[in-house]
TORVO-656176 format. One line per 10 residues: number of its first residue (from 1); their letters; for each residue z, y, x of C-alpha. Coordinates in pm, 1 decimal. Layout:
N
NUM> a> Z:Y:X  ...
//
This chain:
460
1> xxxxxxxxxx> 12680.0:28248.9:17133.4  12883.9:28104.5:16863.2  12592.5:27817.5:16781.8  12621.8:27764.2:17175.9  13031.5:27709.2:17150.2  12930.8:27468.4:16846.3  12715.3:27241.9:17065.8  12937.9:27235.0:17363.4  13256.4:27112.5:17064.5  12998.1:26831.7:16944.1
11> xxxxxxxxxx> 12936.1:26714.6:17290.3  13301.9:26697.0:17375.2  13367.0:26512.1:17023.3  13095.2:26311.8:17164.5  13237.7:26212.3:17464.4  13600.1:26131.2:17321.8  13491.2:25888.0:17074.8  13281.3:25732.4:17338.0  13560.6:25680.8:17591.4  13787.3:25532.8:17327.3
21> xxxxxxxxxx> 13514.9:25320.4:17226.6  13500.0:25181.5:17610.7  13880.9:25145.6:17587.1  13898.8:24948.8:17270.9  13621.6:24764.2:17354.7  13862.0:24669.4:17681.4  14172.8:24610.9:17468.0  13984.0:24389.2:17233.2  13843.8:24136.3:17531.8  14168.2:24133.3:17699.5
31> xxxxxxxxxx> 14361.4:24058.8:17408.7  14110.5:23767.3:17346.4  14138.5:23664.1:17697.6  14499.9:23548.3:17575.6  14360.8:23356.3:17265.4  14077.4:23157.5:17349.4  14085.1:22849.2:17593.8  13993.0:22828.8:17944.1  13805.1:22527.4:18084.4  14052.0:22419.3:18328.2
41> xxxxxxxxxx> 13891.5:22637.0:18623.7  14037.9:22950.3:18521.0  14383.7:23060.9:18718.3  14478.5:23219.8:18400.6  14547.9:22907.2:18199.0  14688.9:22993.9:17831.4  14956.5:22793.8:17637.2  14827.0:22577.8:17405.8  15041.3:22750.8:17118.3  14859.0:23057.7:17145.1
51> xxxxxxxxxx> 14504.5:22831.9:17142.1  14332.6:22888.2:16840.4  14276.0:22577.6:16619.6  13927.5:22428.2:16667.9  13893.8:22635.8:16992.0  14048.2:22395.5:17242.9  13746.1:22315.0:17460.8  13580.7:22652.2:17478.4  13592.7:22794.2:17799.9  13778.1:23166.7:17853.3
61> xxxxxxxxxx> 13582.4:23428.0:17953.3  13731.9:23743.2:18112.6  13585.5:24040.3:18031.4  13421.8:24065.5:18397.2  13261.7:23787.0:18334.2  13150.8:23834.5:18004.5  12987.8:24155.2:18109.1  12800.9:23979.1:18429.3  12653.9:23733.7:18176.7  12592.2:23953.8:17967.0
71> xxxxxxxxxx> 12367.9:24137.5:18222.6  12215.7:23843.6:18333.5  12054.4:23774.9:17973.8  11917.5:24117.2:17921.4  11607.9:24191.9:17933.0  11610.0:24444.4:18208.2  11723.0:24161.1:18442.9  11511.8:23894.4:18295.1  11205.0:24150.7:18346.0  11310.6:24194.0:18749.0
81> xxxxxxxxxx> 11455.3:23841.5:18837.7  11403.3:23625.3:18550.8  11146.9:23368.1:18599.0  11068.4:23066.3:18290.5  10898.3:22752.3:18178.4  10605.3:22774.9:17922.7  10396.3:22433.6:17855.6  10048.5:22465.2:17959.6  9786.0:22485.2:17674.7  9538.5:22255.8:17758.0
91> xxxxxxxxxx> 9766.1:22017.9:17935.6  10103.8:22012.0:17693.6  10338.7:21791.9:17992.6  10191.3:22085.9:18276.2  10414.3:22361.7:18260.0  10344.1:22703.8:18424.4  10622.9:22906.6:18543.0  10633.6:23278.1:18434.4  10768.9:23559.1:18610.5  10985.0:23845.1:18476.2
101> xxxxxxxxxx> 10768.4:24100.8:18583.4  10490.1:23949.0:18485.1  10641.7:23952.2:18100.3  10673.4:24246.7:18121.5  10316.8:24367.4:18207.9  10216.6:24156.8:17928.8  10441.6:24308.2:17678.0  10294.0:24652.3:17780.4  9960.4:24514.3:17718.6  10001.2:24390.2:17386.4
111> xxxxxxxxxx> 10194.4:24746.2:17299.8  9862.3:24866.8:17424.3  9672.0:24655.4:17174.3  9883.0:24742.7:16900.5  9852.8:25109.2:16996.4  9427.6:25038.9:16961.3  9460.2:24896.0:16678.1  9738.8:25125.5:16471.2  9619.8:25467.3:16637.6  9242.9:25466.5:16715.1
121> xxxxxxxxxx> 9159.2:25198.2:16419.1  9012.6:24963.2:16625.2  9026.3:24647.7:16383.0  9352.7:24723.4:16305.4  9361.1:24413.1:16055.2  9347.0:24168.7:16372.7  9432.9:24361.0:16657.2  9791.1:24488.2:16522.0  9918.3:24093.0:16450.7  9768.4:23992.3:16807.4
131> xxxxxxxxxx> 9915.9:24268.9:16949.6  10252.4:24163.5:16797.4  10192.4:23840.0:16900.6  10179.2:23943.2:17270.9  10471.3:24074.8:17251.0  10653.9:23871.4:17104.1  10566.3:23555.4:17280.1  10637.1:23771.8:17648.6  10991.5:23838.5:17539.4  11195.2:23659.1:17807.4
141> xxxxxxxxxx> 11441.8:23367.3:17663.6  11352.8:23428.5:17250.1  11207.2:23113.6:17304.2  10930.8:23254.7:17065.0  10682.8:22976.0:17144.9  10929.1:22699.3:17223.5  10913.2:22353.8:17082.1  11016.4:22518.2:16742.4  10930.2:22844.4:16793.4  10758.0:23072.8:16549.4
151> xxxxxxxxxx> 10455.5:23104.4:16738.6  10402.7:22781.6:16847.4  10474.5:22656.8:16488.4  10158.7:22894.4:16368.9  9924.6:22816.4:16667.1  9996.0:22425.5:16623.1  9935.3:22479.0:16252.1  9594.2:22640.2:16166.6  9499.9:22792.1:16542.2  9483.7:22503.4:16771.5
161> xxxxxxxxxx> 9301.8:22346.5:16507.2  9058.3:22558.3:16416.6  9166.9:22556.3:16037.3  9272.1:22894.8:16021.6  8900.6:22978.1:16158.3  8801.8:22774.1:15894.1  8976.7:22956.6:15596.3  8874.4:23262.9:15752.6  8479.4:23181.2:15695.4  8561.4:23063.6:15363.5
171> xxxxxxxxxx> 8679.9:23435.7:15306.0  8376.7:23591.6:15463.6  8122.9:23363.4:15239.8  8337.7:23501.1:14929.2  8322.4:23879.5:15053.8  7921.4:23848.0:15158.1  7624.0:23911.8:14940.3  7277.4:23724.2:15076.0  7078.5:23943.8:14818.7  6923.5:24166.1:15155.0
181> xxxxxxxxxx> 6872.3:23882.0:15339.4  6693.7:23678.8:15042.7  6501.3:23941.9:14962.7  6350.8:24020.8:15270.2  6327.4:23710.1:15453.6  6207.2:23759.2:15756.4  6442.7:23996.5:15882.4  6626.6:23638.6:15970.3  6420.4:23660.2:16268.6  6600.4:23935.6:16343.3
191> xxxxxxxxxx> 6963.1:23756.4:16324.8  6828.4:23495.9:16506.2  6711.2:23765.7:16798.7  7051.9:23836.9:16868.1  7148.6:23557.9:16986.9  6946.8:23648.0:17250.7  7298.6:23796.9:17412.5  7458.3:23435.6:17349.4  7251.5:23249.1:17552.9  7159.9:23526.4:17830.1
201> xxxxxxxxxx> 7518.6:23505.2:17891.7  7525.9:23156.6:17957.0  7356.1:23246.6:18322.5  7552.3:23556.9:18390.1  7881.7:23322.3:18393.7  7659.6:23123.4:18662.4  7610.9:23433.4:18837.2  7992.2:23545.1:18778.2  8068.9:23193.4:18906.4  7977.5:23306.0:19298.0
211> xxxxxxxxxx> 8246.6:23641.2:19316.7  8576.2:23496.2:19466.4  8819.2:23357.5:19280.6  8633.5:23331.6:18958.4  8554.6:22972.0:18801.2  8378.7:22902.3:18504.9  8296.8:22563.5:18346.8  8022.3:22513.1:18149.9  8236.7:22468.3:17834.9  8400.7:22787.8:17993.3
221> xxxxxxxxxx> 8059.9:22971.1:17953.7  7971.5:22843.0:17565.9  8246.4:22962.2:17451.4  8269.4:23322.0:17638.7  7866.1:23341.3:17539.4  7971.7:23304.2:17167.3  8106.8:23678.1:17172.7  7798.9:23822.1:17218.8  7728.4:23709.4:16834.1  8018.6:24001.4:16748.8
231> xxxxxxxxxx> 8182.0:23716.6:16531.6  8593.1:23692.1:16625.0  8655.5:23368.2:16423.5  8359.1:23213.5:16510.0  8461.6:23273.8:16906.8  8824.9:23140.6:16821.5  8659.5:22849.4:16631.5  8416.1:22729.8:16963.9  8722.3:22838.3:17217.0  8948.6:22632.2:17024.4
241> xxxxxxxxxx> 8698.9:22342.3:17079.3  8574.0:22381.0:17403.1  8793.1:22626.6:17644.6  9176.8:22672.5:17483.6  9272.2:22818.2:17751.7  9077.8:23087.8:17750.1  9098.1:23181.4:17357.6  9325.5:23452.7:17407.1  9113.0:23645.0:17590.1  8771.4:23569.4:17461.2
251> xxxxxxxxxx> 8935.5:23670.8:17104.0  9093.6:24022.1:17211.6  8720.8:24087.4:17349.0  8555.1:23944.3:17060.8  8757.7:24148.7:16822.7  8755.2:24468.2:17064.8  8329.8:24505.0:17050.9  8317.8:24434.5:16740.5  8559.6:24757.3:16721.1  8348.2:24945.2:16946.5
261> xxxxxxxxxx> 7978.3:24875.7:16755.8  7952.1:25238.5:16693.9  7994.2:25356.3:17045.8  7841.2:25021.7:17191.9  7518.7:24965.1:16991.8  7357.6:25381.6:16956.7  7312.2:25438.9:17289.4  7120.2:25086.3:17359.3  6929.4:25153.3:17028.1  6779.9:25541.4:17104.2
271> xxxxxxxxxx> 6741.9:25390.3:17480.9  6508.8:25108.5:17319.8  6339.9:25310.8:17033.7  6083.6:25597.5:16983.8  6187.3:25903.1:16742.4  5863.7:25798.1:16510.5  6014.7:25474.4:16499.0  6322.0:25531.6:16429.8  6161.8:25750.6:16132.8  6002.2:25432.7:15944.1
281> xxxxxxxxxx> 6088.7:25390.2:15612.2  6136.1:25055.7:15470.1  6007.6:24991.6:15088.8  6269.0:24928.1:14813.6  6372.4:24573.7:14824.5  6310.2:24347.7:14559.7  6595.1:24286.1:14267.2  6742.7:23892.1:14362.8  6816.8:23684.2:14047.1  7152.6:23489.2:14028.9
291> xxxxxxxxxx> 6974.8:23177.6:14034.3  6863.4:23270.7:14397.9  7200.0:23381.4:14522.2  7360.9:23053.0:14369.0  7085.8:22843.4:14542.7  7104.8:23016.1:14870.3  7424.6:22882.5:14997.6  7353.5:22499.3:14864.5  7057.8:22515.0:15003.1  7206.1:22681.4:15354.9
301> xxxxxxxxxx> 7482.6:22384.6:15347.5  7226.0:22123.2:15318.1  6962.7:22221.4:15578.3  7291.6:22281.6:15835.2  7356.6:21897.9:15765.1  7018.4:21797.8:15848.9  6932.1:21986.8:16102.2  7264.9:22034.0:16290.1  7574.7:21876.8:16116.9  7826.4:22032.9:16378.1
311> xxxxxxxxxx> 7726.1:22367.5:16245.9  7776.1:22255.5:15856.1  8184.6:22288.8:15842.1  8101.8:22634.0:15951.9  7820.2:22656.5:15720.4  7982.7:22500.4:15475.2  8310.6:22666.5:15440.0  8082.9:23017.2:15381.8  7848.0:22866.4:15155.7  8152.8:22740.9:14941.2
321> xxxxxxxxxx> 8315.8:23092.4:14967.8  7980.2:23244.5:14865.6  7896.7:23000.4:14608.2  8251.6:23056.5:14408.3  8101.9:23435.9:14415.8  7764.2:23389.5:14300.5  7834.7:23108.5:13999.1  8079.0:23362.6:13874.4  8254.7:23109.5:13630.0  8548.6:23092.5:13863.2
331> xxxxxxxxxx> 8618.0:23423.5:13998.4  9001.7:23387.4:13984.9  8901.6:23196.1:14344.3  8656.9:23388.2:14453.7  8876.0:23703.1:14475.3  9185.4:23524.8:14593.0  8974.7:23363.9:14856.5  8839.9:23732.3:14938.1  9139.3:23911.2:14876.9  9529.3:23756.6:14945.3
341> xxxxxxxxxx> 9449.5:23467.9:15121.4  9214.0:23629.6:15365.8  9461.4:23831.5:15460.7  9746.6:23603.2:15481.2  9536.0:23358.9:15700.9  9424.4:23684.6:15887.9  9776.8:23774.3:15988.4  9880.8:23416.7:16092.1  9555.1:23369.5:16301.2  9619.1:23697.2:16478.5
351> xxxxxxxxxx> 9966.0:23615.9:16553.1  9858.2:23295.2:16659.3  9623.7:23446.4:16920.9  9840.9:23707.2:17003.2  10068.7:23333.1:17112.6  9802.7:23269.8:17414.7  9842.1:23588.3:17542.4  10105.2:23481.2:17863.6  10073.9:23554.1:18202.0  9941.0:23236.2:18303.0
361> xxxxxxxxxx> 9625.5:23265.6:18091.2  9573.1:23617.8:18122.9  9678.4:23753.3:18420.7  9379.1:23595.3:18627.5  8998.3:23715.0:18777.3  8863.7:23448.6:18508.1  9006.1:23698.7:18180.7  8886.8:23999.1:18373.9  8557.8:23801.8:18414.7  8538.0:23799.2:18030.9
371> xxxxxxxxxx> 8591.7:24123.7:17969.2  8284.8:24210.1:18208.6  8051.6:23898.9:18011.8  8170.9:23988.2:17665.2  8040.5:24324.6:17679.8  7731.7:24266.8:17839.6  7676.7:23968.2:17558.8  7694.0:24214.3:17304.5  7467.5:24464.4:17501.5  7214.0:24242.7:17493.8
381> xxxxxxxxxx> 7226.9:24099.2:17185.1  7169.3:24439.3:17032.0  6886.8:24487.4:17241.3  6733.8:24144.1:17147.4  6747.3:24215.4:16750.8  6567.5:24609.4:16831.6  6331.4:24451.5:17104.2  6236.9:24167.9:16810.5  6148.7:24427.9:16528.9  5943.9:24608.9:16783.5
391> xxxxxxxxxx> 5722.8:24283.5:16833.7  5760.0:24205.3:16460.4  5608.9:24531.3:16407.1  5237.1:24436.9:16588.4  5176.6:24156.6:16311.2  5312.0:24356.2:16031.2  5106.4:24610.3:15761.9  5487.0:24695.9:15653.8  5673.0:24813.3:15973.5  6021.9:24729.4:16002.9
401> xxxxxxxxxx> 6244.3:25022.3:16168.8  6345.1:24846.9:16470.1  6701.9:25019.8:16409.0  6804.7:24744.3:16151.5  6757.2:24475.4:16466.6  7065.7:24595.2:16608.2  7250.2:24467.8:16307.5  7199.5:24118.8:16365.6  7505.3:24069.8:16535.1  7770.2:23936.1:16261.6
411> xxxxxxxxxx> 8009.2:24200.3:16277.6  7986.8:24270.0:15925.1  7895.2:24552.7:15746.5  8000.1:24800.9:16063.4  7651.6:24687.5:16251.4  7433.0:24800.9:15926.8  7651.6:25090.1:15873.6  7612.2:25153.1:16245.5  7170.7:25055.3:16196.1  7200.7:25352.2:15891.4
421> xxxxxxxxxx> 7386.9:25597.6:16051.9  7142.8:25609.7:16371.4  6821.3:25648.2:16101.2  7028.0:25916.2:15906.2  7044.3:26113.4:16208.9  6634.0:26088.2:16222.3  6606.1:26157.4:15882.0  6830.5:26228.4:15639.2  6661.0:26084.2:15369.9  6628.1:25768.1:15532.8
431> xxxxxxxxxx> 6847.6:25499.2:15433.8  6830.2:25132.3:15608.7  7185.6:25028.5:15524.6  7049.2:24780.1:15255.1  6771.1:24675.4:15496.8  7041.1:24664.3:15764.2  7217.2:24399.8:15579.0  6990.6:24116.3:15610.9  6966.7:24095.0:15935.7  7313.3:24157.4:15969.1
441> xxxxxxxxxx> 7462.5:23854.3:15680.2  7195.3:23671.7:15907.9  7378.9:23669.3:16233.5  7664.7:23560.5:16063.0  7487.7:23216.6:16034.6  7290.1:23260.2:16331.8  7587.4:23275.0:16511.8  7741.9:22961.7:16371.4  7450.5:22747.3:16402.9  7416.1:22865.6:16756.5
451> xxxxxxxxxx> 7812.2:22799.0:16794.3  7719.9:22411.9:16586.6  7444.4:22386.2:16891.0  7730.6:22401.2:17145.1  7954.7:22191.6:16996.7  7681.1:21944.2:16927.8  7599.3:21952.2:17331.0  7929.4:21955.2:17493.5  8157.7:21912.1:17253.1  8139.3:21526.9:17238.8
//
């Protein structure tokens, strides 16, 4: 009883200072109504004695009005009337105009995103900042990716660009060791199977191009393919190039698969595999001397220039991040380049992203389109590195466990973890995760020779 009488005294106490809070608040803007000037439309016209100096020429606001503009800039209005100008991506004089509600959806989504990322650890590095991003950018009037806006600042610096792609490689060449894939060679074939899922995609935008209200150019469909590689920068890198407007989207779904590899890829894998051959053990591999693993990326650079130069600044921003790792006489770099400013250029390249994701470039059948291609580019590109072992395996007197094809997507390590796992399962004393990894460093370039290939054919 007497902690009931205790609540009902706080809520009273409550309640008083609230009311004089509404009347002071009253006092205060009527008293200013006296001070400040009016614009010469007002009835209530003040002397000028009781202007304030330096305030002759700013309008007086009564407190009515005050509060009805005030209103009108919220964002609860903004979200049910409010309507605005954003400058079209690909076309910077084109601008699209975006609805209230329509903000609003999109600030739900990236909340989503963020919730994805912070609460079921789906790339949380990425998928937090792009989340952000989309939020941010959807917040009506903050003006976030105006002419000097934040977000527009990043994007125009290092996303629109590609140089924050760029940086990024440099990172992952710094953070990979070859050794798996040098020694044990031919388990390249294997990253070069998955891109199987790349270029299958390519005709299943032709075939998304027939449902209604879907359009997809053939720049459209390079770039969209590219996710089936599981590589997120590499997809920003070749949307950036070819299809801007569609980055956004192809990046959430880039970075979103390469989240889901270990609910994605098992199924496909058991589907495609027998239990005795997902019992093969692999021998030992081989010990790699640092001379290789300095060699390796020189030698990766210059075959990328002579084979396919639009590949090499892709090639040859990892091969400079690896080669800082292997010569070891300037690791200072190497772990800066792997470490701080990874992550710095990580953040800004999300946020950047997270910029694109607006109404206008979202809310459409072509991003839903993606969603549907992405995922069926990654299907298949798992089932193109498995389907490869298993015909590897006819010529072979060692077998290859087809389980390490899956890995030879790029999203690195998670695929080989993901290739290990599956065999531990089979047999616990089986471990492929070092096996796993050649295949899977192996997509990384498979993927950006194959993105080097696009540019090279329709990038002009």
């Amino acid at each position: 009883m007497l902690e009931k009488q205790a609540v009902v005294k706080k809520q009273k106490k409550f309640i008083t200072i609230v009311i004089l809070f509404a009347v002071a608040f009253s006092a205060l803007f009527s008293i200013s109504g006296k001070v400040f000037a009016d614009s010469g439309n007002d009835e209530s016209v003040v002397a000028n004695e009781n202007i304030i100096a330096g305030s002759e020429n700013v309008p007086k606001i009564a407190i009515g009005k005050f509060l009805e503009n005030t209103w009108k800039n919220t964002g609860i209005q903004s979200f049910i009337t409010g309507q605005e100008e954003m400058p079209d991506i690909a076309d910077p004089q084109k601008m699209n105009t975006i609805f209230g509600y329509q903000q609003l959806i999109m600030l739900l989504v990236g909340l989503l995103i963020i919730y994805l990322g912070a609460a079921k650890d789906f790339e949380p590095l990425l998928l937090i900042p792009i989340g952000f991003g989309t939020v941010l950018v959807n917040i009506p009037g903050a003006g976030m990716y105006s002419e000097h806006g934040m977000l527009k600042l990043i994007y125009d610096a290092g996303v629109g660009n590609e140089f924050f792609p760029m940086l990024i490689f440099m990172g992952i060449g710094a953070l990979t060791d070859f050794g798996p894939l040098i020694a044990n060679p031919k388990t390249a074939i294997l990253g070069g199977a998955a891109q199987l899922g790349v270029f299958i995609t390519l005709f299943g935008v032709s075939v998304m191009n027939y449902i209604p209200g879907i359009d997809y150019t053939m720049l459209d469909a390079c770039a969209i393919a590219i996710i089936g590689g599981a590589d997120g920068p590499t997809s920003i890198y070749v949307a950036g190039k070819l299809a801007k407007d569609l980055m956004a989207v192809i990046a959430v779904a880039a970075y979103s698969y390469m989240a889901l590899v270990p609910i994605i890829q098992p199924p496909i894998m058991r589907l495609l595999t027998t239990q005795h051959e997902r019992k093969i053990k692999m021998k030992q591999l081989r010990k790699v001397s640092k001379t290789e693993k300095i060699l390796f990326p020189i030698t990766m650079l210059l075959l990328s220039i002579l084979l396919i130069p639009p590949a090499a600044p892709l090639i040859g921003m990892i091969a400079f991040g690896n080669f800082v790792r292997e010569c070891g006489v300037v690791e200072r770099l190497s772990k800066t380049m792997a470490n701080e400013l990874l992550n710095i250029v990580s953040i800004l390249l999300s946020l950047g992203v997270g910029s694109q994701m607006t109404p206008d470039k979202i809310m459409n059948p072509n991003a839903l389109g993606i969603i549907v291609l992405g995922l069926f580019a990654f299907a298949v590109a798992t089932a193109g590195g498995v389907l490869m072992a298993k015909l590897m395996n006819l010529f072979l007197k060692e077998k290859i466990n087809p389980l390490i094809g899956s890995a030879g997507v790029s999203a690195v390590p998670m695929a080989a973890r993901v290739s290990n796992k599956v065999g531990l399962e089979e047999d616990p004393t089986n471990f492929l995760l070092m096996h796993a990894m050649g295949p899977n460093v192996a997509g990384v370039i498979g993927t950006a020779i194959t993105a080097g290939v696009f540019i090279s054919a329709y990038g002009g």
